[in-house]
C-alpha positions in Angstrom: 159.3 -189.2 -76.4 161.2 -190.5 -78.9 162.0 -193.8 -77.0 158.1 -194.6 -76.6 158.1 -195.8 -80.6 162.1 -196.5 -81.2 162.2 -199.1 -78.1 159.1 -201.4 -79.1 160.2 -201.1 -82.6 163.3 -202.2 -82.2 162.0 -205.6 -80.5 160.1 -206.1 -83.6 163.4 -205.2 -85.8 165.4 -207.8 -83.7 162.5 -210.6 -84.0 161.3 -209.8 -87.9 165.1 -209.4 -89.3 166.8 -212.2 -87.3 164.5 -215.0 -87.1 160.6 -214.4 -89.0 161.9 -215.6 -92.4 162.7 -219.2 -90.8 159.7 -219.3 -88.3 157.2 -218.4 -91.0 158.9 -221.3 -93.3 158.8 -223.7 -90.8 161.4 -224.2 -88.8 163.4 -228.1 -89.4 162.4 -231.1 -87.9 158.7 -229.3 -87.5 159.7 -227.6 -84.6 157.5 -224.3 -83.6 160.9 -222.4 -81.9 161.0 -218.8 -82.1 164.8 -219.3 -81.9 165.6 -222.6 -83.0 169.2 -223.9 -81.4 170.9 -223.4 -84.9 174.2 -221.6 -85.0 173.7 -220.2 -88.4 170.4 -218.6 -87.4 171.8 -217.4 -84.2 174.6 -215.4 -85.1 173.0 -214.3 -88.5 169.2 -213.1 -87.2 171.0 -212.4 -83.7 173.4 -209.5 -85.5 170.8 -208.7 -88.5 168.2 -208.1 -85.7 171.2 -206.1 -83.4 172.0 -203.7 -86.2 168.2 -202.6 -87.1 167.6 -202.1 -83.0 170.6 -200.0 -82.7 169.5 -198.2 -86.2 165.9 -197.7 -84.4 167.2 -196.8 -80.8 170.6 -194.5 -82.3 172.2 -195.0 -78.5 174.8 -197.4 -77.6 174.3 -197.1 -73.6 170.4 -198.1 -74.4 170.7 -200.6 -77.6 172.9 -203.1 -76.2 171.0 -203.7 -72.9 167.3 -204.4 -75.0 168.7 -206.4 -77.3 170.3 -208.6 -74.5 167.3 -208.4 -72.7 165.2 -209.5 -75.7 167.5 -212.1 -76.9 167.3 -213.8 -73.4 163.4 -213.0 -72.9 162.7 -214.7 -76.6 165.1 -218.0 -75.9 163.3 -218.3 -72.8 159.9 -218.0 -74.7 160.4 -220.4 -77.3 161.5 -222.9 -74.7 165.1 -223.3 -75.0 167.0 -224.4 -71.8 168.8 -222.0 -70.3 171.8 -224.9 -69.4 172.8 -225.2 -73.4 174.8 -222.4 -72.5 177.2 -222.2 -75.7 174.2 -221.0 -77.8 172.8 -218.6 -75.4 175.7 -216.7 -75.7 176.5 -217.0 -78.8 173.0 -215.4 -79.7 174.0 -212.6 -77.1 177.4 -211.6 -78.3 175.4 -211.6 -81.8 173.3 -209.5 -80.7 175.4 -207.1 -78.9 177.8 -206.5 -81.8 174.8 -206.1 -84.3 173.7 -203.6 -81.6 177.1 -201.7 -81.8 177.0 -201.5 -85.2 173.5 -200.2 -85.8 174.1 -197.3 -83.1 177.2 -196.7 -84.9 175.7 -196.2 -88.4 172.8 -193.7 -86.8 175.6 -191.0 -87.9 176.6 -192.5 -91.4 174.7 -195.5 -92.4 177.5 -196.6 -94.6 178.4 -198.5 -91.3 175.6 -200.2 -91.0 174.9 -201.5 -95.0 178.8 -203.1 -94.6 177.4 -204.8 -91.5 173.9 -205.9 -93.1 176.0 -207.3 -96.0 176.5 -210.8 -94.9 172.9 -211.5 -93.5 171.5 -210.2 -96.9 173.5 -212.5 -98.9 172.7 -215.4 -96.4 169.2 -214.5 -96.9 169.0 -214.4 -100.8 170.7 -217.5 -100.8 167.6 -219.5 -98.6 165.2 -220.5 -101.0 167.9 -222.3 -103.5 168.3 -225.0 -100.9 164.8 -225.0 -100.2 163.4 -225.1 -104.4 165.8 -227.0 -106.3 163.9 -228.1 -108.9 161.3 -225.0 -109.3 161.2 -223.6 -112.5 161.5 -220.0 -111.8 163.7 -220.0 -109.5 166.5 -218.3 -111.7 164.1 -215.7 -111.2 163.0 -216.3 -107.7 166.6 -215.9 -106.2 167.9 -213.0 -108.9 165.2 -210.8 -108.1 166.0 -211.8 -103.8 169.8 -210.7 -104.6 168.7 -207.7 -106.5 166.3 -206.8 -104.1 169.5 -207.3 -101.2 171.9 -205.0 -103.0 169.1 -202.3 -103.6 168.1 -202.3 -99.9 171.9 -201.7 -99.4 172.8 -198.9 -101.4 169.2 -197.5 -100.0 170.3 -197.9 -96.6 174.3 -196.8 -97.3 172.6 -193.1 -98.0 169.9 -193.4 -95.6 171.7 -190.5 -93.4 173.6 -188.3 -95.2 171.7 -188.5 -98.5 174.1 -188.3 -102.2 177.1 -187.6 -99.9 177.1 -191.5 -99.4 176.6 -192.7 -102.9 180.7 -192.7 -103.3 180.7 -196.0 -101.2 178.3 -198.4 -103.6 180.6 -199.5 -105.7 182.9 -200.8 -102.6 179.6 -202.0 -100.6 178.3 -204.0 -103.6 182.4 -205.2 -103.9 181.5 -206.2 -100.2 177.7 -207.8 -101.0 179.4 -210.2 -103.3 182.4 -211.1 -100.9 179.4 -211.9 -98.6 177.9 -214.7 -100.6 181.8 -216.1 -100.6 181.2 -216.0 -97.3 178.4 -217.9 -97.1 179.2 -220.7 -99.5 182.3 -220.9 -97.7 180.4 -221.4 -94.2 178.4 -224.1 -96.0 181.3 -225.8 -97.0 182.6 -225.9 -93.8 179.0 -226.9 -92.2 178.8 -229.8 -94.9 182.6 -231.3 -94.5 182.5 -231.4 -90.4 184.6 -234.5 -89.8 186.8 -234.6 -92.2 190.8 -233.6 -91.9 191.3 -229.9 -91.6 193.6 -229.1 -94.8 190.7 -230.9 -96.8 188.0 -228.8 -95.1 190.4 -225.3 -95.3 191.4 -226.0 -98.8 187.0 -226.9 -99.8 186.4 -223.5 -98.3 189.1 -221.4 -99.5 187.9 -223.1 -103.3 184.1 -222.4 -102.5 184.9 -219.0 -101.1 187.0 -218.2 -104.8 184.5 -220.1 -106.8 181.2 -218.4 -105.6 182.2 -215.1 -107.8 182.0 -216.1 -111.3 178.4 -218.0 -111.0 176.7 -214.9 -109.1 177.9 -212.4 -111.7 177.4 -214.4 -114.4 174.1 -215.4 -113.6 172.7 -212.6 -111.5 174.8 -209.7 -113.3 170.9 -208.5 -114.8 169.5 -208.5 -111.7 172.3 -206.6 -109.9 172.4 -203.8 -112.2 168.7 -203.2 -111.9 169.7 -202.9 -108.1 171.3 -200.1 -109.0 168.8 -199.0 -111.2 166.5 -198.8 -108.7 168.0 -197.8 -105.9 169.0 -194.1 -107.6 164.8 -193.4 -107.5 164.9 -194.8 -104.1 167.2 -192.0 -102.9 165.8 -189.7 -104.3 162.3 -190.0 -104.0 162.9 -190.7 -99.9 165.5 -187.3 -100.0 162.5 -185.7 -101.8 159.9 -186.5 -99.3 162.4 -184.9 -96.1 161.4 -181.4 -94.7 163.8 -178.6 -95.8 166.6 -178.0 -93.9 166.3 -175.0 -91.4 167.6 -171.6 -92.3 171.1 -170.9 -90.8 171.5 -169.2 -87.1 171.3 -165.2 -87.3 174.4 -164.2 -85.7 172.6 -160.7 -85.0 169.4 -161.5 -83.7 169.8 -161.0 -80.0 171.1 -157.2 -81.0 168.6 -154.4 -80.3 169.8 -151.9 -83.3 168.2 -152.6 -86.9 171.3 -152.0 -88.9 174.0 -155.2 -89.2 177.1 -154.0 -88.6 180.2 -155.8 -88.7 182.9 -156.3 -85.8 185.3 -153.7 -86.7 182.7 -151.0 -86.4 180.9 -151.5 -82.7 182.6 -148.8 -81.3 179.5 -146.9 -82.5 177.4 -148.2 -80.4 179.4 -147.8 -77.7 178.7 -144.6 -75.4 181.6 -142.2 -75.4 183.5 -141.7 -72.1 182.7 -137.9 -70.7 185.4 -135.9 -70.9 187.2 -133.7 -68.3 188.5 -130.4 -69.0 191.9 -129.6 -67.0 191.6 -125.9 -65.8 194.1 -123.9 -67.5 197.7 -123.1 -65.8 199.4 -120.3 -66.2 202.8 -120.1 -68.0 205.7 -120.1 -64.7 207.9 -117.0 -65.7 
């Protein structure tokens, strides 16, 4: 039964996390494409969408099939031709690994906030390229990062509760590596063409350089991540059932007193005994 809710709501995971952000903004050139033939998008929503479908589904064997089976229903949908081969299955091995990950973190969902890691950053990061010259945007994109890191650590404990809360400090080491990441991609994106030491060493310099602005600019916003995310835990370990009582290792025994191992032989019934007639002494 569980499948009946898990499976639809895992399309709508792959769709909503991978590619609604960009279809509700408009997609470039004014295009109406549920998946528009971007790389970027394809990999990022592809795996972001994979991971939340295999966090909804919890089994490998089922998780990877419907997301291959959505990812190639919804480029066929949107109108993509199936002969542009490259992105097809580049959208499919996203989606596949994002799958693998997700069903991996259904038994600690540490594994699955390190994989969400890069897509959050890659999402906070959006509307600076988008709103320039908006005046709050300082507060626009520190509230999106802050918001990222808290849905992290939220998700890092999702499964085993305060047991989990020893990896933040490494996952938010990771969340900041991941805008690196993603100004280093950019880089790369923006310097196609040119000689590949001048492109490796842009990179590598974006990569190093993205550290010092987010922290210095954004350090508010990311300790209110924090901040936040403790009540988040809580409240949602708060609202679970109790756990049940232990097993009764005596229950299936018909006698009311608990005895312990060493002393069963009372309950066992006492072999008859025979009496050997008596002999009489040889003289």
């Amino acid at each position: 039964m569980r499948y009946l809710w898990s499976v639809p709501s895992a399309v709508v995971a792959w769709f909503v996390a991978g590619f609604s952000v960009t279809y509700l903004k408009g997609l470039p050139d004014g295009t109406t494409l549920f998946v528009p033939p971007r790389l970027d998008l394809l990999v990022l929503g592809g795996f972001a969408g994979g991971v939340l479908a295999g966090l909804l589904v919890q089994r490998i064997r089922i998780t990877v099939p419907l997301v291959l089976v959505v990812a190639v229903g919804m480029w066929w949908l949107s109108g993509n031709a199936f002969s542009d081969r490259d992105l097809l299955i580049t959208l499919l091995a996203a989606s596949a690994v994002g799958g693998l990950f997700g069903a991996l973190g259904t038994r600690s969902s540490v594994v699955a906030a390190f994989a969400l890691a890069v897509p959050v950053a890659w999402y906070a990061l959006r509307p600076a390229n988008q709103l320039e010259d908006w005046r709050w945007l300082w507060q626009l994109n520190g509230l999106l990062v802050g918001a990222g890191l808290a849905l992290l650590l939220y998700l890092a404990c999702w499964k085993r509760g305060w047991r989990s809360a020893y990896y933040w400090l490494p996952l938010a080491g990771i969340y900041l590596v991941a805008f690196g990441i993603v100004e280093a991609v950019r880089t790369l994106a923006r310097a196609s063409g040119q000689p590949i030491d001048k492109v490796g060493d842009a990179a590598t310099a974006a990569f190093f350089q993205s550290f010092e602005p987010v922290l210095r600019e954004y350090w508010p916003w990311l300790v209110l991540a924090v901040l936040l995310a403790i009540p988040m835990v809580a409240l949602k370990l708060r609202a679970l059932p109790p756990p049940p009582p232990p097993p009764d290792p005596y229950a299936d025994r018909s006698n009311d007193a608990v005895l312990s191992d060493d002393l069963d032989w009372i309950d066992r019934e006492e072999p008859q005994r025979r009496l050997l007639p008596r002999r009489d002494p040889v003289t």
